[in-house]
N, C-alpha and C positions, 0 to 999 in steps of 0.2 A: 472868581467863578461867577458868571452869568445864572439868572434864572434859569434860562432853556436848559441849561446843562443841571444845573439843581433836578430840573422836573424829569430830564433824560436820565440820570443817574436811577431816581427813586423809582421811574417807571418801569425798569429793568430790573431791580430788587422785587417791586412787587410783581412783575411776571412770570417771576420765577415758582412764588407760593402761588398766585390766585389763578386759577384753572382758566377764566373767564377773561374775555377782555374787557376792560373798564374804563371809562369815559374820565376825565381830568374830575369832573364834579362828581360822581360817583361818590355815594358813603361807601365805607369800604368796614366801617364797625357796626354801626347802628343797626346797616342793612344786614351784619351776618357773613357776610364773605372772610373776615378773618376774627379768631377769637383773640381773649385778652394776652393767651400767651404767645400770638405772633407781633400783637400789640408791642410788647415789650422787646423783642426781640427787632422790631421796626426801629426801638429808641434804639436800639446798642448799635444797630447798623448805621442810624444819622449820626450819633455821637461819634464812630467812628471815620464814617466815610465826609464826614464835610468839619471834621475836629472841633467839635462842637460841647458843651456840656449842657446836657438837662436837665433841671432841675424840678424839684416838685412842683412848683409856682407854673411850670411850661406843662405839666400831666392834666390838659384840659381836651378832652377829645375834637373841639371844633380845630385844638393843633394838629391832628393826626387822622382827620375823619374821611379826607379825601386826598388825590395826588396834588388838585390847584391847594388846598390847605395848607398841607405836610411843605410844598415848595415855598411857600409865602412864609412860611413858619421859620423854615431854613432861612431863607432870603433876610428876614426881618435878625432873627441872630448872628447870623453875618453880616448885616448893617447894609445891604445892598438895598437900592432905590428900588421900590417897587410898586 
């Protein structure tokens, strides 16, 4: 699996909750747009959809604070060149 399709995937999970359209760098926590329990609910959906496992050591919000982050995050656990 390519990046593009990594960021295609996650960009379509979060358009589903976030009302708003959101730019790739967009914080998506910090700023308020979604709380901690959609937070979580974000890991069960990477862990799932790209068979992934996260671990506590991965629970650092600069992994999950925007779509370019969350994709690079993917990207780097998948070992993909990025």
């Amino acid at each position: 699996m390519q990046l593009d399709a990594i960021k295609q995937s996650l960009s379509a999970y979060l358009k589903k909750f976030i009302q708003k359209e959101i730019a790739a760098d967009d914080e998506i926590i910090t700023s308020g747009l979604v709380n901690s329990l959609f937070a979580m609910q974000l890991i069960l959906f990477i862990e799932k959809e790209f068979s992934l496992k996260i671990g506590n050591e991965d629970l650092d919000i600069k992994n999950f604070n925007s779509l370019n982050a969350i994709s690079r995050f993917v990207g780097n656990k998948k070992g993909l060149t990025i």
